[in-house]
Legacy VTK file of the C-alpha trace (Angstrom):
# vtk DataFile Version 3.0
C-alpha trace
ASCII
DATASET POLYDATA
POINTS 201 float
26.545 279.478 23.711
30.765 280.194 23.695
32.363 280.797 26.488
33.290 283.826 27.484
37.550 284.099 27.186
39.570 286.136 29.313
42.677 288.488 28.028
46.088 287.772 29.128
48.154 290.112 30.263
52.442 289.537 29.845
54.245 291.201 32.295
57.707 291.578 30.750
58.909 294.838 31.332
61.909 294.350 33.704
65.504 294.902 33.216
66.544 291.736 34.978
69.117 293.002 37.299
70.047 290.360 38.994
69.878 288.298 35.334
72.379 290.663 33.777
69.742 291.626 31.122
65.635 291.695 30.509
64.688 288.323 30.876
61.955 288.676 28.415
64.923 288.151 25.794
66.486 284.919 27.833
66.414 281.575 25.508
64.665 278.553 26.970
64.726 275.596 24.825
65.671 277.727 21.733
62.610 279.943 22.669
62.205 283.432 23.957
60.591 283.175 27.861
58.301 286.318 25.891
57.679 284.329 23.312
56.824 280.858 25.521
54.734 283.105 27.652
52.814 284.473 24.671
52.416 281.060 23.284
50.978 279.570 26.850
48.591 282.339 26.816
47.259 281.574 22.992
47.104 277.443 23.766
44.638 278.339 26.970
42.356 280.449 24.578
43.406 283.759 25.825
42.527 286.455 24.072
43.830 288.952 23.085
47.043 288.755 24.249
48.723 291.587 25.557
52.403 292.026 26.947
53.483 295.061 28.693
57.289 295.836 27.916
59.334 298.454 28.984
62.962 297.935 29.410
64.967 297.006 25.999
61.443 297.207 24.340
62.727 297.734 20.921
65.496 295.434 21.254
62.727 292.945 22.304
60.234 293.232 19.530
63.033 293.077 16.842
63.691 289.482 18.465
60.540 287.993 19.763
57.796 286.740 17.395
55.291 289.515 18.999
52.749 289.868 15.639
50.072 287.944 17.192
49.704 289.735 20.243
49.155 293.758 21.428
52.402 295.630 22.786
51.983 297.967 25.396
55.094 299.968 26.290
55.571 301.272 29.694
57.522 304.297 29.917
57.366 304.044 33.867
58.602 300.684 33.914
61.787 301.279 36.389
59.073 302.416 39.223
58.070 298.699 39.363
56.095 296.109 38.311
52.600 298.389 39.806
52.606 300.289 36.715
53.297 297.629 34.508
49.850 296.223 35.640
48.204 298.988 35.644
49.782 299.989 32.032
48.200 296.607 30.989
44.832 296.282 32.859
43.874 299.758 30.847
44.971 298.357 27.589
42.626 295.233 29.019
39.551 297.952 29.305
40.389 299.200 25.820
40.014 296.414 24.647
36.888 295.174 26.045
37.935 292.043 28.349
36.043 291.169 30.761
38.660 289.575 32.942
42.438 288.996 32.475
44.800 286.330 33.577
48.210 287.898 34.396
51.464 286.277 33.920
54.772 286.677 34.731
57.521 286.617 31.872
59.890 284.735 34.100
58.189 281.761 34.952
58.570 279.296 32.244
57.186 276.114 34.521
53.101 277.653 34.093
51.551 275.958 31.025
48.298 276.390 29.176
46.948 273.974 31.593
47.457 276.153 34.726
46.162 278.895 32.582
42.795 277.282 31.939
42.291 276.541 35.381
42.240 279.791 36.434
39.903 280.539 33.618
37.744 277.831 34.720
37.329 279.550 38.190
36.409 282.783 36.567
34.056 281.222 34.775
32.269 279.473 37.538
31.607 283.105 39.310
35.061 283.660 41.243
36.186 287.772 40.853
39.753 286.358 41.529
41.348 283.355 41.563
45.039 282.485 42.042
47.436 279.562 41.641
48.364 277.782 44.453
51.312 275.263 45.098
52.015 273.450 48.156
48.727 275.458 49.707
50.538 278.798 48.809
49.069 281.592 46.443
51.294 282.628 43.652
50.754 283.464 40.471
49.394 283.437 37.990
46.111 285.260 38.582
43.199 286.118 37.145
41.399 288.883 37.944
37.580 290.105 37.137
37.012 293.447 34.936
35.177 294.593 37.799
38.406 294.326 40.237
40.528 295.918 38.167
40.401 299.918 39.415
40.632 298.568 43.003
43.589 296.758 41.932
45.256 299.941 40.064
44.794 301.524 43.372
46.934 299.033 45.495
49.461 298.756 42.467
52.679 300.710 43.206
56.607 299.998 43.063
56.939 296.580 43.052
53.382 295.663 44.376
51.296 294.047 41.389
48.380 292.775 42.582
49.118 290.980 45.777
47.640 293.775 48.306
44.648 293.389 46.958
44.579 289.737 47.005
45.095 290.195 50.538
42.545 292.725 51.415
39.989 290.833 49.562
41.056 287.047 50.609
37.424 286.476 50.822
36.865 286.870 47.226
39.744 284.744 45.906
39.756 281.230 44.882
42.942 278.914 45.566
42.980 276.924 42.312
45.777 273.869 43.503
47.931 273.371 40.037
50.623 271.296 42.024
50.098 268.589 39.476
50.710 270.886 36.646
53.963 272.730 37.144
55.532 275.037 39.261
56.113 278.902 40.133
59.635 278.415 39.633
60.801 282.014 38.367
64.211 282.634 36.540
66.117 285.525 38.652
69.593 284.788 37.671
71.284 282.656 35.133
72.092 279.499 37.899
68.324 279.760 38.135
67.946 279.245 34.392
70.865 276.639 34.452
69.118 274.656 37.679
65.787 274.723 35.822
67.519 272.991 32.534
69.216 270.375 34.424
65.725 269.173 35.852
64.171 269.560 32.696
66.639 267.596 30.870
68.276 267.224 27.290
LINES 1 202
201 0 1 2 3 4 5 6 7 8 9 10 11 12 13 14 15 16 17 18 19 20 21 22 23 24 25 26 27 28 29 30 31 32 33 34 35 36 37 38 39 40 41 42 43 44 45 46 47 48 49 50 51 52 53 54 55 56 57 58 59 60 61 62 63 64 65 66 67 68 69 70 71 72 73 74 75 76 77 78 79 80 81 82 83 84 85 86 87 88 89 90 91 92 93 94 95 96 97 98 99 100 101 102 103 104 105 106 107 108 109 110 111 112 113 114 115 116 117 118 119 120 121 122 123 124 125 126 127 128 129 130 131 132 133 134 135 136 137 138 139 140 141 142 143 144 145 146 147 148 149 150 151 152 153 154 155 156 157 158 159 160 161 162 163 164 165 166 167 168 169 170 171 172 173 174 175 176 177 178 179 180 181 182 183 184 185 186 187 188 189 190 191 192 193 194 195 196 197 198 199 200
């Protein structure tokens, strides 16, 4: 019997202010952090794959390599990330999934690995289960179909999922991926630059 796979869900619909520009466009080792995202999210047997943009969306799909994964626009993306999730977690229903890992466009340090962890939590009965480094939750998440209009709920402004997380702490797993990476997110370009010295030529 297959496994059941989760979706994954791209948040990428920011306008980077602090960046100077969407950071779903910012190169990282000659590739898009949309496209790298995207890519993670295929390698840990996601599917589909869904990313949520919203600022510079057409200026983004003219440069990313976006064909093998669903677009969702949000018009409301300058209210906050909120309704980026819950632009995506419908799209998730539409299509079916029964769960769906959400990541973060602007952290290039989570790999497929981290991503199948998460999965592997699911799997074993958890309705929600989070990365955690140094003992900390962060992201990504995944989160159970059956969470999902509870989360909606909680999801305004800049809130995503985290007040949910919170009110149901009993019902989320702490999956350590310390060995595997980092939440290291890319606000502003020194961020970018620090994150290339460390990675090396």
């Amino acid at each position: 019997m297959s496994q059941p796979h989760p979706a994954a869900l791209v948040l990428a619909a920011g306008e980077g202010k602090r960046y100077g520009g969407p950071k779903a466009l910012v190169r990282l080792g000659g590739e898009l952090l949309v496209d790298r995202a995207v890519r993670v999210a295929h390698e840990a047997e996601c599917s589909p794959v869904l990313v949520v943009l919203g600022a510079s969306a057409v200026e983004v799909v003219r440069s990313a390599h976006l064909d093998d994964a669903v677009v969702i626009v949000n018009d409301e993306w300058p209210t906050g990330m909120g309704s980026s999730l819950r632009c995506g977690l419908a799209a998730a229903a539409d299509n079916a999934a029964t769960a769906a890992v959400v990541l973060l466009v602007d952290q290039p340090d989570v790999g497929p690995e981290t991503v199948r962890r998460l999965t592997d939590a699911w799997r074993d009965g958890a309705r929600a289960a989070v990365a955690s480094y140094d003992g900390q939750p962060r992201n990504p998440v995944i989160l159970d179909a059956t969470t999902w209009s509870e989360v909606c709920e909680s999801a305004h402004g800049d809130v995503g999922a985290r007040d949910w997380l919170r009110a149901h702490a009993d019902e989320v797993r702490h999956v350590a991926c310390d060995d595997l990476g980092s939440d290291t997110d890319i606000d502003t370009p020194d961020d970018l630059d620090r994150l290339l010295a460390t990675e090396g030529p």
